[in-house]
N, C-alpha and C positions, 0 to 999 in steps of 0.2 A: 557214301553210297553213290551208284553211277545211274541214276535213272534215265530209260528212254522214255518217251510221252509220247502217243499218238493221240492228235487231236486238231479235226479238220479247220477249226475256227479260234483264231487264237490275234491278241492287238496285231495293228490297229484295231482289228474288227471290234461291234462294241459289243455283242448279246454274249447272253450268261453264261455261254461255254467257255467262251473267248477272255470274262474278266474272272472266271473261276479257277481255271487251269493259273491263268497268269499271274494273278495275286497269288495264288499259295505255294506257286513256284520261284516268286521273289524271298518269300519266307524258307524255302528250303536250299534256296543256293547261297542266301544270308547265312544258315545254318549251316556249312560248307560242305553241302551236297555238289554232286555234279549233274544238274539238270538239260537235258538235249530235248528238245519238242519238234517232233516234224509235223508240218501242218502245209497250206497249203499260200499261194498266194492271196495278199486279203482281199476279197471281193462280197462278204455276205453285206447285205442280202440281195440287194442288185443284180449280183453277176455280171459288177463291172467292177475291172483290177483298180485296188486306189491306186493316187498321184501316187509317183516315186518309188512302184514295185512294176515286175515285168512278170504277166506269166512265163517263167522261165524251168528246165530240165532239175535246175539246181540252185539252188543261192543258201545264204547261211547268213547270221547276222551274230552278233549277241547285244539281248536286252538286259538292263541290271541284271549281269550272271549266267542268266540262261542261255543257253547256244540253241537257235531254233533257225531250223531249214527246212524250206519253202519249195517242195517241189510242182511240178506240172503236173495240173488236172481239166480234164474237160469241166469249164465253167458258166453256170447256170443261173438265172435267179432265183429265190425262195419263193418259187411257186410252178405249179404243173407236175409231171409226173414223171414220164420219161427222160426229160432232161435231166430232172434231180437224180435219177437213178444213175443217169451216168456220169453225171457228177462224185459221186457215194463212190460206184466202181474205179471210177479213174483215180481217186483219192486212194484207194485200198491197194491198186497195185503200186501206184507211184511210192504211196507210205512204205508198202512193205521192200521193194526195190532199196528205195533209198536206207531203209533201217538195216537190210544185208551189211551194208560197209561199214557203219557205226559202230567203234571201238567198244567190245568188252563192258555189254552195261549189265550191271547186277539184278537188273528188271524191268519188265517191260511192262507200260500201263498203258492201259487206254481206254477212251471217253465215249460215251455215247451222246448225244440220241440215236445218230445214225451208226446203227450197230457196225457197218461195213468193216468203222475202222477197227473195231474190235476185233475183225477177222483177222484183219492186217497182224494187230497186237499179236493175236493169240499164234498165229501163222511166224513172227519174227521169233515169241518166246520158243515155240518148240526147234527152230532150227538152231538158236543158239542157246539150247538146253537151261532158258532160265526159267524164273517163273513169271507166270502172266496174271497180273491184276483187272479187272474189271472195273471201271467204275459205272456204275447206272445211274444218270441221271433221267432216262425216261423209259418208260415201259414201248419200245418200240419192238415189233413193227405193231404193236396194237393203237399207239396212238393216232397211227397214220389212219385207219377207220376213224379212232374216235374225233378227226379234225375234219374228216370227210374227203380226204385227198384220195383213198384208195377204197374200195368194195370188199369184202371178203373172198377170198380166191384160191386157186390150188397155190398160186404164187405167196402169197401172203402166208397160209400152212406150209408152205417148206420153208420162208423166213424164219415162222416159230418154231421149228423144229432147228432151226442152226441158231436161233438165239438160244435154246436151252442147251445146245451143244456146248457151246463159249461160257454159261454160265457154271457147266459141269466141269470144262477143262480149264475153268481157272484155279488160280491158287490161292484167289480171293475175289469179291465181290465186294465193292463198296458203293453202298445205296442211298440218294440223298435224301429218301424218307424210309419211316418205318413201314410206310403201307407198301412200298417196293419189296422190303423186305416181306413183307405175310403175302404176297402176291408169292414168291419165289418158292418161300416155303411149301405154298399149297401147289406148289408145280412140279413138287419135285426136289428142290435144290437145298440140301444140308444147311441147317439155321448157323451151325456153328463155323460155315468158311462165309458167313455173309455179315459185312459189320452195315452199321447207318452214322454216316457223317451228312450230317447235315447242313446243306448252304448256308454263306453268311457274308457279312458284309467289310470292306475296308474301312476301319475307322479311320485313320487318317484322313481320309478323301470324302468321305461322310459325316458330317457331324452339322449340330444348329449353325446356322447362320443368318443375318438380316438380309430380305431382299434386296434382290440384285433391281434398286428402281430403275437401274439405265439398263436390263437388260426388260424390266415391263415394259419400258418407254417403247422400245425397239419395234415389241410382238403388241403394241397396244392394248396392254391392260393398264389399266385404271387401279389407283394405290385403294379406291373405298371394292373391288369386284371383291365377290368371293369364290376364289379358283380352286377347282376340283380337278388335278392332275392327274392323267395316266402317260407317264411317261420308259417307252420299252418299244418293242416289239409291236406293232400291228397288224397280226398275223391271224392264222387260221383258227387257232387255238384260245383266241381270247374274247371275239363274239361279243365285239365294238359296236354292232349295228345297236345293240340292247344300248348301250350310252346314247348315243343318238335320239333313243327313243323316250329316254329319260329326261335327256338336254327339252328335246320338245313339249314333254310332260309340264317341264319347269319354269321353260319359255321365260324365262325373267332376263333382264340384262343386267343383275347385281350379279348372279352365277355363272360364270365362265368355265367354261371346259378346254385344258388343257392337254390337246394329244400329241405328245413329241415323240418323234422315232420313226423308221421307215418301217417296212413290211410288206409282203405280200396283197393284203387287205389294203391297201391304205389308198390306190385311187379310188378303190370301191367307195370307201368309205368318203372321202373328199367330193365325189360325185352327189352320196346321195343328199349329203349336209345341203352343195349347192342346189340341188332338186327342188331341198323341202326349203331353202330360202334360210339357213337358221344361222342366227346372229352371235348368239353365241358359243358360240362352239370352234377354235382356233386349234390349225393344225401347226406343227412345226416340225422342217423336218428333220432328218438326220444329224446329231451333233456331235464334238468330239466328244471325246468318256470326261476329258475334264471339266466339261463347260456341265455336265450335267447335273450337280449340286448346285449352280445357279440356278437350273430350271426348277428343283426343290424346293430352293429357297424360295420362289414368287406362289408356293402352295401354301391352302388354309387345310387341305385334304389330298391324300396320296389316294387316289385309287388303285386297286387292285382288281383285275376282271381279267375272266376266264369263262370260256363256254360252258353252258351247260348239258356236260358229259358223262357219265359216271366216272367214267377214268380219270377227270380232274380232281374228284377225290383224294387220289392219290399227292396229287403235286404241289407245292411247296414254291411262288414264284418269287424267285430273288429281290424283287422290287420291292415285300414287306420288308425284305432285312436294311434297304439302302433307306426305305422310309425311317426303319425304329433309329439309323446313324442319324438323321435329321431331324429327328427329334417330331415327329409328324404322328397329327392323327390319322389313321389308315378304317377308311372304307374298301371290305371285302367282297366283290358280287361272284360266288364262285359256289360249288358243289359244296355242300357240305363232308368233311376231311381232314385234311391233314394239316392243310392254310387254316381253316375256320377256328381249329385247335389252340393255333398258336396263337392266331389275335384276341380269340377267346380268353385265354389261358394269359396271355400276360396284359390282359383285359387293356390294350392299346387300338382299340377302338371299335367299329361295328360290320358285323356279319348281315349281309343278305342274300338270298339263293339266288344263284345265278335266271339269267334268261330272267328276271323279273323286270322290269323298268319301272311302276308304279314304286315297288319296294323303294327298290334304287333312289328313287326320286323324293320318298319320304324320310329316307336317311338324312338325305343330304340334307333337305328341309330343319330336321331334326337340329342335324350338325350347326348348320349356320346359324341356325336362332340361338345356341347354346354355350356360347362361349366358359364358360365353366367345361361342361363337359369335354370340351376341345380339350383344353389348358391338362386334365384328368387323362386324357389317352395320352398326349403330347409328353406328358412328364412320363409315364409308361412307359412305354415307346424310346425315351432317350435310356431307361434305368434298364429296361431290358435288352439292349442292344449289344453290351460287351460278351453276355450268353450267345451271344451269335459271331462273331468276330470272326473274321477271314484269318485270324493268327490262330486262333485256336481250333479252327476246322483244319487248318496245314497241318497245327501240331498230330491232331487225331487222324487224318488219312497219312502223316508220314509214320504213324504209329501202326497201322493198318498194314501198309508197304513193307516195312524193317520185319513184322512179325510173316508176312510170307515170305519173305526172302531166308528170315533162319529156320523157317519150318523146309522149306523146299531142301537148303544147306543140309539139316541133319536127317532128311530124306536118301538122299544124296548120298552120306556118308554110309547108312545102313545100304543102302541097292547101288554101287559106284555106276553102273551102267541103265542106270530110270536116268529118263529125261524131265527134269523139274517142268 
């Protein structure tokens, strides 16, 4: 099968969209698909082109297999408003431009959060009468309210009127949680064109391993600290200040808090730690995707946090699946949902409602004094991790793919002149 992929953020870059699309499209060009992914020059979240790429008209590369071409877009950092917009738009025409020329592909996918490029997709599938997959990994544009980047607007209601358009004209839907899906349902959108694959992790590239003591050496931790890690994204959406508040709660120098990753939030955040003077709490920044199991390895606890929104109910954040490959206990501060479910559920470690810090900071207490308990989520955590595997989410969205592409086919065959 010849898949096209639309999807703005893809490696180098390192955030979820960027190691989702690319892991499980290693698995499917192993599987001797023919994968092509147009994407854009790597610049998130900065909005500065990395070393050794050129925002340029055109480029092409191939990664293990996949053929992925990089066209030009106005480029933004992940943050403000206007800018990102035109970021989204330049991406969507450049995407669809460039997907015009691209040989004969059997289906067109593509990725959200930023619906734009869904447009692109759904806009490529109908002129080369294929069929067009959807994947949804976030409820946008509702989440840009729920992060607080945008107000509600006439602009935003014509958004949701062209995102239930794409959800109607495709030939599939694929949701990375079940709460997207009963979102869809109650909107509208036929339960039986919308499957739920859900995120998961690279074993290979995740699994236990002993601290890296020359990489604590580096960032100065201490082999007796006990580090509570958030490592990802520090962004609009995860509502960092709440750790801060917790770290200070804690105020002890045996607990260390570790936040590695760039983001939008993150001078914010680095400003206000040095305001309030607080000792420990270590930022770090940006790292390659491979260096990032080291930074696992120096954890006694994976954090997980997320604002509190109702909408994060819904989401599901990749970093418990890289935690259960590490074999780690995972503390949750997030909406009660679809996350709380899971960690609940394969009882790998403890829930607390988001926006709480007192909570937060009783957890952790909890945690550290309890090394049994640790040892109990930890073992969890590693036994349920193959449930989640980046092999086995490819297998089930290229199972997803293949079943619209012969529904469109025998569509096709019965109307020769319907456009799949």
């Amino acid at each position: 099968m010849d898949i096209l992929f639309l999807a703005d953020n893809f490696p180098p870059e390192k955030n979820a969209q960027a190691s989702r699309v690319y892991e499980r499209a290693c698995y499917w060009a192993k599987w001797g698909h023919r994968v092509t992914v147009i994407t854009c020059a790597p610049n998130f979240p900065e909005g500065r082109v990395y070393p050794g790429y050129r925002n340029r008209l055109y480029q092409a590369e191939e990664m293990n297999g996949i053929r992925v071409v990089r066209v030009k877009t106005f480029i933004s950092a992940n943050r403000g408003k206007f800018r990102r917009i035109a970021d989204f738009l330049s991406y969507m025409l450049s995407a669809f431009l460039t997907g015009l020329v691209q040989k004969h592909p059997d289906v067109v996918v593509a990725t959200s959060p930023q619906f734009f490029a869904a447009v692109a997709g759904w806009a490529l599938a109908r002129v080369k009468r294929k069929p067009f997959v959807f994947e949804l990994s976030d409820l946008w544009p509702e989440s840009i309210v729920a992060v607080g980047a945008m107000k509600k607007s006439m602009v935003l209601g014509w958004l949701e009127k062209v995102e239930l358009f794409l959800y109607n004209q495709s030939a599939a839907v694929v949701a990375l949680t079940n709460a997207f899906k009963e979102n869809l349902v109650r909107r509208g959108i036929p339960a039986e064109k919308i499957a739920v694959v859900m995120n998961g992790v690279d074993l290979q590239r995740y699994q236990p391993r002993s601290k890296d003591l020359a990489l604590a050496e580096t960032w100065g931790i201490s082999p007796d600290e006990f580090v509570v890690s958030y490592i990802g994204t520090l962004g609009m959406a995860h509502g960092l200040r709440n750790v801060l508040d917790c770290a200070e709660i804690i105020d002890c120098t045996r607990v260390r808090f570790l936040l590695v990753g760039p983001g939008a939030e993150r001078e914010t955040l680095l400003g206000e730690a040095a305001l309030r003077r607080m000792r420990n709490v270590t930022f770090i920044p940006a790292q390659p995707k491979e260096r990032m199991p080291g930074f696992w390895s120096l954890s006694d606890i994976a954090l997980v946090h997320l604002k509190n929104t109702p909408l994060f109910q819904t989401v599901i954040p990749s970093k418990i699946f890289e935690a259960m490959g590490m074999g780690l206990p995972i503390l949750l501060a997030a909406p009660e949902g679809e996350a709380s479910r899971i960690v609940l559920t394969e009882n790998n470690g403890m829930w607390v409602q988001a926006g709480d810090p007192k909570a937060l900071a009783a957890a952790i207490r909890l945690l550290e004094g309890n090394s049994e308990l640790r040892r109990t989520f930890a073992h969890n955590s590693l036994a349920g991790a193959p449930r989640h595997s980046r092999e086995r989410q490819a297998r089930e969205m290229i199972f997803c793919i293949e079943q619209a592409v012969a529904l469109a086919g025998a569509r096709n065959q019965m109307n020769p002149h319907r456009i799949a």
